[in-house]
C-alpha positions as CSV (number, residue, x, y, z in Angstrom):
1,X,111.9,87.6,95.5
2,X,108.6,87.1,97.3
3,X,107.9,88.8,100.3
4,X,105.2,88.3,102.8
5,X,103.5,89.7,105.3
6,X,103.9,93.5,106.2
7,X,106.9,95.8,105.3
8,X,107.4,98.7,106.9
9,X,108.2,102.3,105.1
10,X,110.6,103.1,108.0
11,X,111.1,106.8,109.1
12,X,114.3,108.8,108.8
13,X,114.7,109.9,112.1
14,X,116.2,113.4,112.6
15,X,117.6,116.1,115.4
16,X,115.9,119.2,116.3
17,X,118.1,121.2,113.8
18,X,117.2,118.8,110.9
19,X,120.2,116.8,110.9
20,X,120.0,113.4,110.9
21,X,120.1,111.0,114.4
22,X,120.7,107.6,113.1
23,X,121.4,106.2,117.2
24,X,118.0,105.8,116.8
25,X,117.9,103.1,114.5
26,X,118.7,100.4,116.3
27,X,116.3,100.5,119.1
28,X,113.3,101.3,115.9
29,X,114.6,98.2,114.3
30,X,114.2,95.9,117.2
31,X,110.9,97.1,117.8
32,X,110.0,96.5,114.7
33,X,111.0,92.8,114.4
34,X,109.5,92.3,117.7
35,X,106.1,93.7,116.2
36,X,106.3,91.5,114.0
37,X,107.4,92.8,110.5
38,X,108.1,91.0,107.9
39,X,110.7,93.8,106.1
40,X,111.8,97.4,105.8
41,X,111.3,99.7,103.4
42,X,114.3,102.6,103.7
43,X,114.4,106.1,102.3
44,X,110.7,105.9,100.4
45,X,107.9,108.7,100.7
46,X,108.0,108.1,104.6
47,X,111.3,108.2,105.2
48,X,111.8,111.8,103.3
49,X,113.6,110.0,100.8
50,X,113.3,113.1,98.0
51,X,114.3,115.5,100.8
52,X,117.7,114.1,101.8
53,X,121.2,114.4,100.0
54,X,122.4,111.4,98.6
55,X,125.0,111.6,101.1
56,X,122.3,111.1,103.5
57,X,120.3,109.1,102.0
58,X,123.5,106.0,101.8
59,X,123.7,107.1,105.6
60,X,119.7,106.2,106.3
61,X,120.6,103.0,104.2
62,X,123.8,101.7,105.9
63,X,122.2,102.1,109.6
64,X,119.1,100.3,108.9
65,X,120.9,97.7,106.5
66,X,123.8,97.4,109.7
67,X,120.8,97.1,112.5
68,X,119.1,95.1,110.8
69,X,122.3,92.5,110.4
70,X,120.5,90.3,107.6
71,X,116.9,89.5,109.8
72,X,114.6,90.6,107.3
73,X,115.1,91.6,104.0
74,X,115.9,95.4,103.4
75,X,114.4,97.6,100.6
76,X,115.9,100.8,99.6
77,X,114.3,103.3,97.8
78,X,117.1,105.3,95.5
79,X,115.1,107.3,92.9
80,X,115.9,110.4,92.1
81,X,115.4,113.0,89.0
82,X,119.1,112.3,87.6
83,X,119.5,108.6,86.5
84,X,123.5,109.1,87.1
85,X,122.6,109.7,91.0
86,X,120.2,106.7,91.1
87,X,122.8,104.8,89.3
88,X,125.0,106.3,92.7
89,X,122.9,104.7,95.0
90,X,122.1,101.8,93.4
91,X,125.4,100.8,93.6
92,X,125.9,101.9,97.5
93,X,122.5,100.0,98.2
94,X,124.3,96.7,97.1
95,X,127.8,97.4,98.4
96,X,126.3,97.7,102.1
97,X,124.0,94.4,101.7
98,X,121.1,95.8,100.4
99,X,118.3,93.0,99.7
100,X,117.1,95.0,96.7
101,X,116.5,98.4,95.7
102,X,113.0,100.5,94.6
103,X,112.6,103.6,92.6
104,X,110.2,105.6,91.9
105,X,109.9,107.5,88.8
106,X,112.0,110.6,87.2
107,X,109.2,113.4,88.5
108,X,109.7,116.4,86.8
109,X,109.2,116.1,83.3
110,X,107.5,112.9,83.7
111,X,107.2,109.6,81.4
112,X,104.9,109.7,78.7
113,X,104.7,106.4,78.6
114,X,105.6,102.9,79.3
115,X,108.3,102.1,77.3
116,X,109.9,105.8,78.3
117,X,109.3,104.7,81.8
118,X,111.2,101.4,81.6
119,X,114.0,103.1,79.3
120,X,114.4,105.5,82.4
121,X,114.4,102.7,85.0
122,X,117.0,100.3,82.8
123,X,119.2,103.5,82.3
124,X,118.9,103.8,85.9
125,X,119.9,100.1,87.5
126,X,122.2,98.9,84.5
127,X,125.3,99.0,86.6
128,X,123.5,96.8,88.9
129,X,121.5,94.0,86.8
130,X,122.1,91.6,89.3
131,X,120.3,93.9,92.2
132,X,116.2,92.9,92.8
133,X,114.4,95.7,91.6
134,X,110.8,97.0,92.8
135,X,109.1,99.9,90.9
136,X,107.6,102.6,93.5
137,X,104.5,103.0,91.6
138,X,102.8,106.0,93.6
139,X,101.0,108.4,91.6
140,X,99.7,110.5,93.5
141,X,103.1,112.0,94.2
142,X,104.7,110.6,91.2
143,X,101.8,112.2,88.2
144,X,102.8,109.3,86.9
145,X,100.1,106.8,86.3
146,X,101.0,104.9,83.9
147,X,99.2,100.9,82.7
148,X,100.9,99.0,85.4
149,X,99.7,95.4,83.5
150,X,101.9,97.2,80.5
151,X,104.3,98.1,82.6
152,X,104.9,94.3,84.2
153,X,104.6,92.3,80.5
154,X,107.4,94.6,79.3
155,X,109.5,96.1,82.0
156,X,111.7,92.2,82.6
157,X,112.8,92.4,78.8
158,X,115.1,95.2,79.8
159,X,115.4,95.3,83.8
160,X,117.0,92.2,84.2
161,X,116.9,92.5,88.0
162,X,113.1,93.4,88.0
163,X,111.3,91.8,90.8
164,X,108.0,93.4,91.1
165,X,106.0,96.6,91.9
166,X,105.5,98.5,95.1
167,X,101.9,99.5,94.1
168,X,100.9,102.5,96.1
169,X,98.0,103.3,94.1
170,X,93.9,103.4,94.9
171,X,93.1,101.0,92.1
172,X,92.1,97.5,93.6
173,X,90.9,96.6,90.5
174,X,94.3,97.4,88.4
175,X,96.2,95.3,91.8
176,X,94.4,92.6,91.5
177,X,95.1,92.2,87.2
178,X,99.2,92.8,88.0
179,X,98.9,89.9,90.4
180,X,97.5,88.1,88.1
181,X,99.6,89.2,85.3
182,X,102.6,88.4,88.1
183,X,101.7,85.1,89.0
184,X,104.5,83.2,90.7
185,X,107.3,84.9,89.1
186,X,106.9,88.6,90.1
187,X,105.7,89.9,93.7
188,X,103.0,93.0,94.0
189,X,103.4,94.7,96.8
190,X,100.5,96.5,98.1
191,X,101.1,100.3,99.5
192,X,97.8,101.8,101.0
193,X,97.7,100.7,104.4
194,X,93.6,102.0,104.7
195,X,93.2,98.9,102.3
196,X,95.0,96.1,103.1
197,X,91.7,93.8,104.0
198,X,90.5,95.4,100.2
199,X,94.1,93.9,99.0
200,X,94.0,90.6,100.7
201,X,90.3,89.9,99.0
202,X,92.5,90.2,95.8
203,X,94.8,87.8,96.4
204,X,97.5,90.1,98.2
205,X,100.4,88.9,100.4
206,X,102.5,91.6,101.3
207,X,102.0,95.0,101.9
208,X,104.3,97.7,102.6
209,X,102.9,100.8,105.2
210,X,103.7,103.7,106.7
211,X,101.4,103.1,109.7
212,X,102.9,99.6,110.0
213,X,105.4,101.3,112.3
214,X,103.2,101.8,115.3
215,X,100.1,99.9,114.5
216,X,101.8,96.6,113.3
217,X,100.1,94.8,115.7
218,X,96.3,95.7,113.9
219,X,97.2,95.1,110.4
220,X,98.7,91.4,111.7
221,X,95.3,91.0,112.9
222,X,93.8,92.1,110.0
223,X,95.7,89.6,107.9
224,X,95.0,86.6,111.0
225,X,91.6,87.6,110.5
226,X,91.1,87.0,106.9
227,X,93.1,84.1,107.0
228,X,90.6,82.1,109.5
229,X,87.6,83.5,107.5
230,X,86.4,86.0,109.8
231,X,85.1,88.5,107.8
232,X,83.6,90.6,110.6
233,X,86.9,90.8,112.6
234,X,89.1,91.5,109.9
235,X,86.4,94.5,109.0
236,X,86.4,95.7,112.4
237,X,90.0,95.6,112.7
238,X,90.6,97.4,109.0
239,X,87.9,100.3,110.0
240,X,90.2,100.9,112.9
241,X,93.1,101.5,110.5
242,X,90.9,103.7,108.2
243,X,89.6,105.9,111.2
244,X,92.8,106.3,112.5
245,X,94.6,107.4,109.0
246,X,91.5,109.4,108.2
247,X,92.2,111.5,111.4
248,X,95.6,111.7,111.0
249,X,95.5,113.4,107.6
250,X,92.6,115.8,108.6
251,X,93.8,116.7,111.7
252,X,97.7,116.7,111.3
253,X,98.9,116.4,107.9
254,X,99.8,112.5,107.6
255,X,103.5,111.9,107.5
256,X,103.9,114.8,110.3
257,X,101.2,113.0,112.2
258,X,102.6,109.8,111.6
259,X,105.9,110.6,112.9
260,X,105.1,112.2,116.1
261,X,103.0,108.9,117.1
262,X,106.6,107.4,116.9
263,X,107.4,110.0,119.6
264,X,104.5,109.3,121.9
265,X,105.3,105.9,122.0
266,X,108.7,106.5,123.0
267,X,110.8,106.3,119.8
268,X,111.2,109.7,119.0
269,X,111.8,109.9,115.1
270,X,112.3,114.0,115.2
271,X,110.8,116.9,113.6
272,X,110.1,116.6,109.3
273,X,112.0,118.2,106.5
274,X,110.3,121.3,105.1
275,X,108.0,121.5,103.1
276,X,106.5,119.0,105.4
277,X,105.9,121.0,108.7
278,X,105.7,119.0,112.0
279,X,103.9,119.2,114.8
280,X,103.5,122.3,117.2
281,X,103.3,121.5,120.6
282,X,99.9,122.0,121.2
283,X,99.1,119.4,117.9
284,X,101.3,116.8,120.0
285,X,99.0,117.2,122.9
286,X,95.8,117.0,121.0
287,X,97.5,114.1,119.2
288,X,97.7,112.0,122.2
289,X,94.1,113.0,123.5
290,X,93.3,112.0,119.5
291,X,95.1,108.7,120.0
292,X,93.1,107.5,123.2
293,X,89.9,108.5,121.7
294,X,90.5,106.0,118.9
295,X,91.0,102.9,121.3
296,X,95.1,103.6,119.4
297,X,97.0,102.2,122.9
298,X,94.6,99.4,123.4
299,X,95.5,98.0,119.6
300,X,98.6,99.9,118.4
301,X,101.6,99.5,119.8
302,X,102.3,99.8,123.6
303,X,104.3,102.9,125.0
C-alpha cells in the first residue's frame, strides 16, 4: 500500500462540554479533498486518539470513514495499552471500510526491544492479518525509540498485514535508511511537518501532518517546488511552515494552537481534552493577530 502525497492527522472535533460533534465531519472532509490531500489519518496524536473511549474512538472512525465514502484512503490509529482493546478496534476499523489501521506502541511499561515490540504489535492485529498495517513510530510521546531498520527487516515475518511505518521521528538520517531498507515493497511515511523539504531530499513521498489541515496548500507547494528543482522556492515555502509551527508551540501549546486555527478559518474543531488545555479567549485573539503577521491567510488556507 503506497501512498502519496500529503495525509492529514485529522482532528477529533468536540462540543463545548467535551463531547464529541461529529456533524462536523463532513464539511472538514470536503475541505480537505478540495485542498488537495491525498489521505486521512483518524484518531492519531492530533486527533486525541489516547484521550477518547474506545466507544468514541469507533465513532471518530465510522464519520470520517462514512464522509469520506471511499475518496481517499483512510488510516486509523487504534493503539492502545491493552492489546485485547486494540484487537477491539482493529476489528471495528475493518468492519466500517477502513483502508488500514496504525498503532502506536503499548506506552506504559514500554518495549525493550524489537522483537518485544513486534510480539506486541502481532498479538495486537492477529485477528485481522488481512488489514494494512502502519507502525506509529513517534517517540517522543511513545519513549519508545527503538532501530526502526530492525524493526522493518523483522516486523513482516510475523505481521502479515504490515505495510510500513508512520515515522514521526527527528532522525532524517534513520528515514532515509528505512526507505531504503523499504524499497518498493513497504511505504515510509514521513510525520514532522517542519521537515517535509528535509524528507523529500531523502527520497520521501508521503507525509502525514497535523498542520496539513489548514496549511495544505504550502506543503503542496513545497512538494511542486522540489519536484521542478527549485531549491530556493521550496526553501522559502518550508521556512514558512517552520516559523509558523515554531510559533505555534511557543506561543500556544501546539495541538491547542493547531486546533483553534481550524476555528478561525471557519471549521470550528472545539475545545481539547485535558491535559491538553485550549485556548482562552484572549490566546484566540492574539492567535489571529499571530496568523496575519506570518503572511498564514495569504498561503494557508482561505477563511
Amino acid at each position: 500500500m503506497r501512498i502519496e502525497g500529503l495525509v492529514a492527522a485529522t482532528f477529533s472535533p468536540m462540543n463545548e462540554d467535551g463531547s464529541l460533534n461529529l456533524s462536523v465531519v463532513p464539511g472538514t472532509v470536503e475541505r480537505l479533498i478540495g485542498d488537495g490531500i491525498a489521505g486521512l489519518y483518524v484518531c492519531g496524536s492530533t486527533g486525541e486518539g489516547p484521550l477518547m473511549s474506545s466507544a468514541e474512538r469507533r465513532h471518530v472512525a465510522e464519520a470520517h470513514i462514512s464522509a469520506v465514502h471511499g475518496r481517499i484512503p483512510v488510516i486509523v490509529q487504534i493503539g492502545h495499552d491493552s492489546l485485547a482493546e486494540v484487537r477491539e478496534l482493529a476489528e471495528h476499523a475493518r468492519a466500517c471500510g477502513a483502508d488500514a489501521i496504525s498503532a502506536i506502541a503499548p506506552r506504559y511499561f514500554g518495549c525493550d526491544s524489537v522483537d518485544t515490540l513486534i510480539n506486541c504489535l502481532s498479538e495486537a492485529t492477529r485477528s485481522v492479518p488481512d488489514m494494512p498495517f502502519f507502525y506509529y513510530h513517534i517517540p517522543a510521546l511513545s519513549g519508545i525509540n527503538l532501530d526502526m531498520v530492525e524493526f522493518l527487516e523483522k516486523a513482516p515475518r510475523k505481521i502479515p498485514g504490515f505495510v510500513g511505518i508512520k515515522y514521526s521521528a527527528l532522525s532524517i538520517h534513520e528515514f532515509q535508511e528505512c526507505l531504503d531498507a523499504a524499497g518498493d515493497q513497504y511505504s515510509i511515511l514521513f510525520g514532522c511537518d517542519e521537515m517535509l523539504l528535509s524528507a523529500l531530499a531523502v527520497g520521501a513521498y508521503g507525509a502525514v501532518g497535523s498542520t496539513f489541515n489548514f496549511a495544505a496548500p504550502l506543503y503542496n507547494g513545497i512538494i511542486e517546488a522540489f519536484r521542478r528543482s527549485d531549491l530556493l522556492e521550496a526553501q522559502a515555502l518550508q521556512l514558512k511552515s517552520v516559523k509558523m509551527i515554531h510559533m505555534l508551540y511557543d506561543r500556544y501549546r501546539g495541538q491547542p494552537g493547531f486546533k483553534a486555527i481550524m476555528g478561525l478559518l471557519g471549521q470550528a474543531c472545539g475545545p481539547n481534552r485535558l491535559p491538553l488545555r485550549a485556548l482562552s479567549d484572549a490566546e484566540n485573539k492574539q492567535l489571529r493577530i499571530d496568523l496575519e503577521q506570518i503572511g498564514f491567510f495569504d498561503w494557508g488556507r482561505s477563511e
